[in-house]
N, C-alpha and C positions, 0 to 999 in steps of 0.2 A: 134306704132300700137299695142293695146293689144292682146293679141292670148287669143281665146275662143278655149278650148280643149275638144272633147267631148271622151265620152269611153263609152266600155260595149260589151256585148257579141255582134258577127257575129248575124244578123236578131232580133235585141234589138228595132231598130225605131230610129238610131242616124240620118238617113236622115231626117227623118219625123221632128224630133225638130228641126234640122238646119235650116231648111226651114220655121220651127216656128218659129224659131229664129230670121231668118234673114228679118224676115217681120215685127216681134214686132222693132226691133232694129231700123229701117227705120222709124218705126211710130214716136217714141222715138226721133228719132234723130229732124225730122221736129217740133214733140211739144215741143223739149229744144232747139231749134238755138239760140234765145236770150241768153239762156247761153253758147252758142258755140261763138256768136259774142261780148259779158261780156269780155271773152277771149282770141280774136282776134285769135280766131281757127278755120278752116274751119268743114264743117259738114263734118262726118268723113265718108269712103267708108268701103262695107265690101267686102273681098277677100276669098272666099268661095272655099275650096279646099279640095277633096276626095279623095279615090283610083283611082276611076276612071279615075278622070281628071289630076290623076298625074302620069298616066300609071301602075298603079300597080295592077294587077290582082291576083283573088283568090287563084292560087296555089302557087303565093308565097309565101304564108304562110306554106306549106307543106315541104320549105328548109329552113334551117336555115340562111345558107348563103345569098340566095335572098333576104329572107326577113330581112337582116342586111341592104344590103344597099338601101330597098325598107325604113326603117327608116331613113338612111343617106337623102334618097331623102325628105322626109318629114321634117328632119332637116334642109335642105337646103334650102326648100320653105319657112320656116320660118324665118330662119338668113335674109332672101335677104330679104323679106316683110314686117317685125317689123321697125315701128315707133312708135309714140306716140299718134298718131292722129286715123289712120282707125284700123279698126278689121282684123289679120286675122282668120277665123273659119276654122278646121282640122276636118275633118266628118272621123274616121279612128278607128279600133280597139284600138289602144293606149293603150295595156293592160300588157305592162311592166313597172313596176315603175321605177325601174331606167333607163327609155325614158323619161316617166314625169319629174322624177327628172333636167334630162338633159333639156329639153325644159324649163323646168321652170330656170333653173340657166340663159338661154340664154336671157329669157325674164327681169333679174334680172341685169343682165351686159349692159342692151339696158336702165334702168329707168324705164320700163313699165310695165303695168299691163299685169294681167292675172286671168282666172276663168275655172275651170273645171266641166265639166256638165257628170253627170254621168246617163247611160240610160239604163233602166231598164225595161222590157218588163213580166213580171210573169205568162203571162197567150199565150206564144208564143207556138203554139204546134208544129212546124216543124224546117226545119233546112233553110227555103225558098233556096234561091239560091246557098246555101254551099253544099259543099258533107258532107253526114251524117258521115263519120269520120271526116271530118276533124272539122267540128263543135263542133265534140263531143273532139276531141282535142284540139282546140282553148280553151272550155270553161275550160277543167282541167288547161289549162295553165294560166287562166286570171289571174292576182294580182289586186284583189279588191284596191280601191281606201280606206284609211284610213284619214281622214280628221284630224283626235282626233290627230294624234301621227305624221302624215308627214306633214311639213307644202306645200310641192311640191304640194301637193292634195289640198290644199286653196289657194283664196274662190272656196268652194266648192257647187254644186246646185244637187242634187237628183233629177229625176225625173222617177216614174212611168208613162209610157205611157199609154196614155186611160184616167187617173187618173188625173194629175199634167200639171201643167204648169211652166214655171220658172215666179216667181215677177223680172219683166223686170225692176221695179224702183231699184229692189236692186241690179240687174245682173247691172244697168248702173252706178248708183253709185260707185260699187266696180272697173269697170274699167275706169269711169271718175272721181277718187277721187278730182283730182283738179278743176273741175268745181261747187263743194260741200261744200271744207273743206275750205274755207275762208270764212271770213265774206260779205256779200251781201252791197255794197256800196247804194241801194236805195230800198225801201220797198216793190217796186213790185217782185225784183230780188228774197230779202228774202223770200216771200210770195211763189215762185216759188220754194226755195232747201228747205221749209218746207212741201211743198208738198210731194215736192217727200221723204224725210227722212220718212214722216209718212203712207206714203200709202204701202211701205214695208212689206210684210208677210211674214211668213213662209208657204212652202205649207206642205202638209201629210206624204211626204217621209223624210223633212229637219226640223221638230219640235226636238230642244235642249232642254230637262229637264237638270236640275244639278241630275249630276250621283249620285243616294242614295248611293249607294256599287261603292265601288272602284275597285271590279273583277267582274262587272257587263259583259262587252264583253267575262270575261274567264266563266262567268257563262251560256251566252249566247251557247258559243258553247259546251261548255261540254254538256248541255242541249240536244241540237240539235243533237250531235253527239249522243249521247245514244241516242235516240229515233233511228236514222238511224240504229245502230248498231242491235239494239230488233228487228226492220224491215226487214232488210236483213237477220238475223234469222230465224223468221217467213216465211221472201219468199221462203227459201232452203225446209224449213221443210214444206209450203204448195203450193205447183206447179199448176199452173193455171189450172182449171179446171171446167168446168159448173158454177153456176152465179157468183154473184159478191162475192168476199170476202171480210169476214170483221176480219182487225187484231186489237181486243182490249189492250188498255193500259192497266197493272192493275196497280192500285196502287193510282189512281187517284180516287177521291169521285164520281165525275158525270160518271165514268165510258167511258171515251174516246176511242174514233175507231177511224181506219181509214177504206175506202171501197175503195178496188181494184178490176177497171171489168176485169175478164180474158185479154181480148183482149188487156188491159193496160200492165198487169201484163208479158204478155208473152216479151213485149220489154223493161220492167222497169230493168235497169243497175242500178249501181254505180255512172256512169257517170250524170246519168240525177238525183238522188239523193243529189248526192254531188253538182250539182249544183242549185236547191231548196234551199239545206241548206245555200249554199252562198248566194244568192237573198234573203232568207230571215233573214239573220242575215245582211247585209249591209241595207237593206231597217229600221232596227230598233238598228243597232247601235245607232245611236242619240238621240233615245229615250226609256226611260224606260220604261222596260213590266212589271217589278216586278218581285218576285220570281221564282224556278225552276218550281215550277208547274203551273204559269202565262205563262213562256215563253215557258213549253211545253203545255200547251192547245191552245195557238196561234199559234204554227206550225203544231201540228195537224191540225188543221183546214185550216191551210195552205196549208198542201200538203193534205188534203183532196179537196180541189178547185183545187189544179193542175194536180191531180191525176185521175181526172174525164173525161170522153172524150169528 
């Protein structure tokens, strides 16, 4: 059974995919049976499993201990549920990597696939059903998924919500390899995995350029992080007050802002900065911005849109 892992911050939209998910998969499954019965494989079931429905509630996340074996219990639904055949899907924070790491070695020891779908909300303005510490806690704790350097974290699917959808031919490919990687003993069969091999995209968030610079991610965040660093500067030395502010970049030709409305300004932390900067350096790891002054005119602009109310 391949396990589809999904991740991402508390109130991200990982139900909202699942359920996109688990409806594309189903379609999927019906328009390739002939290559389920090619293979003398049944059409495969998907086993759809959350917090909720695996009894694990929000504040476990606020002990350590609980939420140790609120993962045990997640690793255990999945040891017991892994075959070769159906999906299981994990709708779950899943934001420590060595737990990916772990799930993934399990799915490694069973023969079977596996794909992580990483979800990504940019434009979420609350903390929905979380308490506003502990969100703001969860998010300092995430460990961003690293596809480049961990392979635990491949194949890997990005998706901005609102934005993005996953290519369901390459999400099934990658966990039906074997229904694929042979050769097609009749022409209609062939006709059918050249379909699917070519209808494959990449969406907005998962576009691979070959890296120009080879400290392109260290330039990334050095980047970003000076920009936050001059911001938080600026916040001390100007305190919210009557209309919007505007904290200019200098140094840049086109003369860069950013505008803060008061009412932004008075609840803008650290915490909600640092996690902008994470969102937008994970959403363009994979592909190149270009120079320091490329990748800081596109965060500008970045937390200028999320900055806004």
């Amino acid at each position: 059974m391949p396990l589809v892992l999904l991740t991402g911050y508390p109130n991200s939209g990982k139900t909202t995919v699942s359920k996109q998910l688990i409806s594309q998969l189903k379609e999927k499954f019906a328009e390739q049976s002939q290559l389920f019965e090619s293979k003398k494989l049944p059409i495969p079931q998907i086993k759809y499993y959350n917090d909720e429905s695996m009894g694990i509630d929000k504040t476990v996340y606020e002990n350590s201990l609980l939420e140790k074996n609120a993962r045990a219990k997640i690793f255990s639904v999945v040891k017991r549920d892994l075959n070769k055949s159906d999906i299981v899907l994990i709708d779950s924070l899943n934001y420590i990597k060595g737990f990916r790491y772990q799930l993934h070695c399990e799915v490694k020891n069973l023969n079977t696939t596996f794909a992580l779908v990483h979800v990504m909300n940019p434009n979420a303005k609350d903390h929905g059903t979380w308490s506003a510490q502990l969100y703001t806690e969860l998010v300092q704790r995430y460990e961003e998924p690293n596809p480049s350097s961990n392979r635990w974290d491949t194949p890997y699917f990005a998706v901005l919500l609102g934005e993005d959808e996953i290519d369901i031919n390459d999400l099934f490919i990658k966990l039906y390899p074997q229904l694929v990687s042979t050769n097609a003993k009749d022409a209609h069969q062939q006709n059918i995995l050249n379909k699917l091999r070519q209808s494959t995209k990449p969406n907005s968030a998962t576009i691979m350029n070959p890296a120009s610079q080879s400290n392109y991610l260290t330039l990334l965040d050095q980047t970003t992080t000076l920009v936050l660093q001059n911001l938080q500067k600026w916040l001390k030395e100007n305190p919210a007050f009557g209309d919007i502010h505007r904290y200019v970049i200098h140094g840049l030709e086109n003369g860069e802002f950013i505008d803060i409305p008061p009412s932004v300004q008075v609840n803008l932390n650290i915490a909600k900065l640092q996690r902008l900067k994470r969102q937008f350096i994970t959403m363009n790891r994979l592909r190149i911005l270009g120079d320091a002054k490329t990748i800081e005119k596109n965060f500008i602009q970045y937390l200028n849109k999320n900055l806004s109310e």
